[in-house]
C-alpha positions in Angstrom: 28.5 -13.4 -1.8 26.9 -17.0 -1.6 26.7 -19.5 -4.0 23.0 -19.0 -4.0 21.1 -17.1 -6.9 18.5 -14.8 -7.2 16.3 -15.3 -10.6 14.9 -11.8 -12.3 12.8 -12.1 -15.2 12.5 -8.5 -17.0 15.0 -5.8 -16.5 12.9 -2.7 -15.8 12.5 -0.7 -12.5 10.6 -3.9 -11.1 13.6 -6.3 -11.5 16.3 -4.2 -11.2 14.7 -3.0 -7.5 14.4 -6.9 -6.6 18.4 -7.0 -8.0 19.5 -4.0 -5.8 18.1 -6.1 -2.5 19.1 -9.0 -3.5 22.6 -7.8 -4.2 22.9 -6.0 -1.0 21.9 -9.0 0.7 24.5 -11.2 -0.8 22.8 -13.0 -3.0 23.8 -12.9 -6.8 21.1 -11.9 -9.0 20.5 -12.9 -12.5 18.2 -10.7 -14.8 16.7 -12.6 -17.6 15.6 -9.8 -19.8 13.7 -10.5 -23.6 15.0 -7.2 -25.5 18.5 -7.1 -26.6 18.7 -3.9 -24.5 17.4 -2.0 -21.0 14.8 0.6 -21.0 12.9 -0.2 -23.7 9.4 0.7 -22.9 8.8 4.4 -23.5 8.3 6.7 -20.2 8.7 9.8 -19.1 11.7 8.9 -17.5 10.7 11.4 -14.5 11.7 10.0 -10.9 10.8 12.0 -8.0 13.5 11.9 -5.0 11.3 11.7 -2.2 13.5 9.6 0.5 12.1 6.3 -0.7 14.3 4.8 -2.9 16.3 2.6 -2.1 19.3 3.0 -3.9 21.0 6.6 -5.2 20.7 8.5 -8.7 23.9 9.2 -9.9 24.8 12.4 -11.4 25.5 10.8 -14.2 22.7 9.6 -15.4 20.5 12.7 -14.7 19.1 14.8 -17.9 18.0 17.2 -16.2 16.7 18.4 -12.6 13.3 19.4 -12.1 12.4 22.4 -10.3 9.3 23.4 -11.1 5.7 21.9 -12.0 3.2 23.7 -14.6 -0.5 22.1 -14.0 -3.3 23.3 -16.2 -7.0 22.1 -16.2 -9.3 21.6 -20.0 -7.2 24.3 -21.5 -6.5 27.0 -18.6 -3.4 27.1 -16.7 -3.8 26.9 -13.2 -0.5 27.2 -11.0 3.2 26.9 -11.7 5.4 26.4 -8.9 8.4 25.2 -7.3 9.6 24.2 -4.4 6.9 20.9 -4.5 8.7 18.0 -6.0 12.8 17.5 -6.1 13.1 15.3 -9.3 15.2 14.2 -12.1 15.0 13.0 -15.6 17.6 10.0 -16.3 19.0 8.4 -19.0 16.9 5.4 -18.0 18.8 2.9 -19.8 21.8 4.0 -17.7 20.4 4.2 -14.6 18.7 0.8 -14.7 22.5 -0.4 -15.5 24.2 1.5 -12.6 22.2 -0.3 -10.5 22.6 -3.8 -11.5 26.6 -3.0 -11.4 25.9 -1.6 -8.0 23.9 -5.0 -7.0 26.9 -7.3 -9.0 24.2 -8.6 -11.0 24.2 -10.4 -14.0 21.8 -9.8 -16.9 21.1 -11.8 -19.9 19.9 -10.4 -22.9 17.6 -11.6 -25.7 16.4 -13.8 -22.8 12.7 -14.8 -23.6 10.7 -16.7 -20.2 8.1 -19.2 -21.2 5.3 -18.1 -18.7 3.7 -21.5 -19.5 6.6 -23.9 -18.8 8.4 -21.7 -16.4 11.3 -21.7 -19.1 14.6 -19.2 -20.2 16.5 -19.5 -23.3 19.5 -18.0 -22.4 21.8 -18.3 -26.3 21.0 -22.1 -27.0 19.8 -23.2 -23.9 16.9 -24.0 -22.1 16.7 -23.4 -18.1 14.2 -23.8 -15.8 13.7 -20.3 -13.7 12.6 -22.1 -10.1 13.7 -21.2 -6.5 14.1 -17.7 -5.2 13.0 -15.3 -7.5 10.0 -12.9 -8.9 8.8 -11.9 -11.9 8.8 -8.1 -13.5 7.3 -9.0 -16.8 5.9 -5.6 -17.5 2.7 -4.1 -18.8 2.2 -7.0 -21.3 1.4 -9.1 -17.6 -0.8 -7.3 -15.9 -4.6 -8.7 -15.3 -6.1 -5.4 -14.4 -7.0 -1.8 -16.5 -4.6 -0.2 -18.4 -4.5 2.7 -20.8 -2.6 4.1 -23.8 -0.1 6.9 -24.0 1.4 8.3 -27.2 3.9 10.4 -27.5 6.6 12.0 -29.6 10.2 13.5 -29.2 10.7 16.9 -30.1 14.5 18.0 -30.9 14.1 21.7 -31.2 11.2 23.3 -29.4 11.1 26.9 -28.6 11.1 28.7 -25.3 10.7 25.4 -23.7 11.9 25.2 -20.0 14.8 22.4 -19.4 13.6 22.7 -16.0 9.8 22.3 -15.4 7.0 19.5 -16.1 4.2 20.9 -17.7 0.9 19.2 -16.9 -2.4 19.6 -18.8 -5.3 17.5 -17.1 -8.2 16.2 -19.3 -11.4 15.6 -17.4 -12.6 14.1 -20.3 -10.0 11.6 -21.2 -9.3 11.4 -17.2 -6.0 11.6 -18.1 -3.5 14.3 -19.4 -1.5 15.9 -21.9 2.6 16.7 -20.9 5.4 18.4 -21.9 8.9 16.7 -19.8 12.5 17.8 -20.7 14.7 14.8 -22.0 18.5 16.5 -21.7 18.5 19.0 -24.9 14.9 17.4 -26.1 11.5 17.1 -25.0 8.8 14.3 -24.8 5.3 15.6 -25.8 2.6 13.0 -24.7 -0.7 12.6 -23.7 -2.9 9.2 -22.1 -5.8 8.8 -20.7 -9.0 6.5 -21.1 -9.2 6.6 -25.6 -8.0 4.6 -28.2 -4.2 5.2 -29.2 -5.7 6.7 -32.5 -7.8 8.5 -30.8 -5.1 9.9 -28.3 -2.5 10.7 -31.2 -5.2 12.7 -33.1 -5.7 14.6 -29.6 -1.7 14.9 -29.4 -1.4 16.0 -33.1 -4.2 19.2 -32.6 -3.1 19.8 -29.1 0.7 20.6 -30.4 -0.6 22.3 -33.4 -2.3 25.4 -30.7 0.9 25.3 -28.7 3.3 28.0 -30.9 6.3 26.5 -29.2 5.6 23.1 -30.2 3.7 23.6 -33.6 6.6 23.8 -35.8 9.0 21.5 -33.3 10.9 18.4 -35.3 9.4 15.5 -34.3 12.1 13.1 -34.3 10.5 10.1 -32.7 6.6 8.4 -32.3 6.1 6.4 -29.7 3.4 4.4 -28.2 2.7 2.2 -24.5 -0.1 0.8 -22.2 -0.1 2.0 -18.6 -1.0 -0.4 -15.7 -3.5 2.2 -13.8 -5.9 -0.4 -12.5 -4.5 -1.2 -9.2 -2.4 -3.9 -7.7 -3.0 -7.2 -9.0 -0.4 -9.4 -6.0 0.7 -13.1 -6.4 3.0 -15.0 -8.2 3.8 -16.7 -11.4 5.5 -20.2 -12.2 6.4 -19.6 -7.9 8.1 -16.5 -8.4 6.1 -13.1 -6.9 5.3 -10.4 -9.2 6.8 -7.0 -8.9 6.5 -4.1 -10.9 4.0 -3.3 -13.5 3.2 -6.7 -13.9 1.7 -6.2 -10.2 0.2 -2.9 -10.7 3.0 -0.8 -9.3 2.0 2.4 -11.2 0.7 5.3 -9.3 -3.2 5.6 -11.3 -3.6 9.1 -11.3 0.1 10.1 -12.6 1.7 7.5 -14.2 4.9 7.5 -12.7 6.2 3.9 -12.6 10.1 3.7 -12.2 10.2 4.2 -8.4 6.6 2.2 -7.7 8.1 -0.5 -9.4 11.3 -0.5 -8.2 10.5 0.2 -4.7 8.0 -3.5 -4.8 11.5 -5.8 -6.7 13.2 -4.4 -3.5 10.2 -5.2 -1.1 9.3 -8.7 -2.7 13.0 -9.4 -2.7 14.4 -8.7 0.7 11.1 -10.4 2.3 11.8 -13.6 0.3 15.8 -13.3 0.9 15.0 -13.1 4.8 12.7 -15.8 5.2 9.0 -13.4 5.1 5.8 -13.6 3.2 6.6 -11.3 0.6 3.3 -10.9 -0.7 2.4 -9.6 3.2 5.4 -7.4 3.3 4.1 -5.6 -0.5 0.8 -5.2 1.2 1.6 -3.0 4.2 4.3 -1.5 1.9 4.0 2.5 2.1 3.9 2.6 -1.9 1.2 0.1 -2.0 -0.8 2.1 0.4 -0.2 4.8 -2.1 -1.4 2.6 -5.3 -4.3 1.8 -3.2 -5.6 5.1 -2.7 -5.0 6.5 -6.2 -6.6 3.8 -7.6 -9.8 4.5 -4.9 -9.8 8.1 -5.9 -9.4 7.2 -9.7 -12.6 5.2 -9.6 -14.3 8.1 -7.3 -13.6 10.2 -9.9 -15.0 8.2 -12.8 -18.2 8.8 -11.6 -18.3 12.4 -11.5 -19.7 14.7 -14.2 -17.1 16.7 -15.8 -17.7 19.7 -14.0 -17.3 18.0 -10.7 -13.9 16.8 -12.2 -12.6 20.3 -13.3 -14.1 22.3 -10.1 -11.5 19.4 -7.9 -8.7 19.5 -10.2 -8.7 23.9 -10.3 -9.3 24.6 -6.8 -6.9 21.9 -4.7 -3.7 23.5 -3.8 -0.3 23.5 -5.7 0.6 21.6 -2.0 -2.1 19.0 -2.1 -1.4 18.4 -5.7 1.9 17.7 -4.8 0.9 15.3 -2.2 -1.7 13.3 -4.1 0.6 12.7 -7.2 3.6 11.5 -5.4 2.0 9.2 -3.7 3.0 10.8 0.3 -0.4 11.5 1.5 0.0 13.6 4.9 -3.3 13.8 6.2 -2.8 17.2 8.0 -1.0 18.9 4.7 -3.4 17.0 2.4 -6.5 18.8 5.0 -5.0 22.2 4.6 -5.0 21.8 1.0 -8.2 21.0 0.0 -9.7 24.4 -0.6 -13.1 22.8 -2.3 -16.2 22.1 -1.0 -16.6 20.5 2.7 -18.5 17.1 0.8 -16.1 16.7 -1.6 -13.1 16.9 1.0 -14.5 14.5 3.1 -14.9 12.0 0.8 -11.5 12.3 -0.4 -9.9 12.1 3.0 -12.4 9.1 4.0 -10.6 7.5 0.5 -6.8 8.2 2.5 -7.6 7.1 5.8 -9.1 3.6 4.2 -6.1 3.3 2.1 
């Protein structure tokens, strides 16, 4: 290890990614991180394993293994399946912790940066946060659209399956309602484009049709903004944003541990080896992925609801699949649009100028 450091500010997915490379190339990292704990942002805590991350889940942080994937449209049910996405649900505190031991970092809680000044107190002490380093500040950051999500956690819901992610688009709300095992719990949520009272009234009726959920114990509320606008690159104080801060959340899901994470390791390694690590985020496959999301996302705006629902019911499980993780195979993504030629066309014209 050399004597140089690597700064973090904010321990999520975005900082501990940027940890992990920094780590690997022999460069201690520090995490400056303002809560007294890890993982303190509510989430669905889902993270697909699709080959791109850059470090391993350990089995011992995994809740549960996902196997299968329920997706309804407005009410109606439209396809459960398996086989499409190999994913877990982890303990997220203790994954984000795994790897900063993996990357011999070093994190300092209670840790508050002074975006203005470019300052950490770290106990009684100042520090200024300068040299190689970027910034994973979270949602609170970001410069571009975001939306709410509410949610609760439900402790004894009936005839729910430990092993499937159960998806309820909204064409309205151009979002969706979901039900995602958390070990021997669930998370109930919804987000879209509404108001969090809004949203939680939505949440509260939506649970009350649902027999299995109607009667759950709700044990916890909470609440979050989403970063679904895009990526907003550059840098702050002279260290590059990563994570949410940047817009690494894929618009039309959500998902945000491995976006994030997969830009702190990008950023990182560029700015350890000597590159342009704003260049190397830009032709980063997950960017490419944000990109087109967020293209399709504001496509999709300007459709009438009908539009919306005759898309979301008649693509493929397959092309689903594809879209929401962010993989995009032309050819697969071609053979799964079953909708009208007009509407297929535009949406591949969307992936090939991403």
């Amino acid at each position: 290890m050399s004597s140089k450091v690597f700064h973090v500010v904010g321990g999520g997915p975005g900082g501990v990614g940027a940890a992990y490379a920094a780590g690997k190339l022999g460069v201690k990292p520090i995490i400056y991180e303002a809560h007294g704990a890890l993982a303190v942002k509510p989430c669905g805590r889902g993270v697909p394993l699709v080959g791109d991350l850059p470090f391993r889940v350990p089995g011992s942080v995994v809740l549960n293994r996902i196997r299968f994937i329920k997706l309804g449209v407005d009410g109606r049910w439209v396809f459960k399946a398996g086989g499409l996405i190999d994913g877990v649900i982890v303990d997220k505190g203790g994954f984000l912790e795994h790897v900063i031991a993996e990357a011999g970092g070093e994190v300092f809680y209670r840790a508050r940066y002074d975006v203005r000044r470019g300052l950490v107190r770290v106990g009684g002490e100042v520090l200024e946060v300068k040299g190689l380093g970027v910034f994973a500040g979270g949602f609170p950051y970001y410069e571009g659209v975001k939306a709410p999500v509410v949610q609760y956690v439900v402790g004894n819901a009936r005839d729910v399956e430990e092993d499937t992610i159960e998806v309820m688009l909204d064409t309205r709300l151009l979002g969706y309602y979901y039900v995602f095992p958390q070990g021997d719990s669930f998370e109930v949520g919804v987000g879209g484009f509404a108001s969090f009272n809004e949203l939680q009234a939505l949440l509260d009726k939506y649970m009350e049709k649902d027999p299995r959920l109607s009667g759950a114990k709700r044990v916890v509320r909470e609440g979050a903004m989403i970063s679904v606008g895009g990526l907003r690159l550059g840098y702050v104080n002279g260290l590059v944003k990563v994570g949410e801060a940047a817009g690494y959340v894929l618009p039309l899901t959500g998902e945000g541990i491995r976006p994030s994470a997969l830009s702190g390791y990008t950023a990182a390694k560029a700015l350890i080896e000597g590159s342009d690590p704003i260049r190397a985020l830009e032709r980063a496959p997950i960017s490419r992925a944000v990109r087109v999301q967020s293209s399709i996302l504001d496509w999709v705006k300007t459709l009438s609801l009908e539009d919306r629902r005759y898309i979301l019911s008649n693509i493929t499980p397959e092309a689903h699949a594809e879209v929401a993780l962010g993989t995009l195979r032309l050819y697969r993504l071609i053979r799964g649009l079953k909708i009208k030629p007009s509407i297929a066309l535009r949406i591949m014209a969307i992936v090939l100028r991403g």
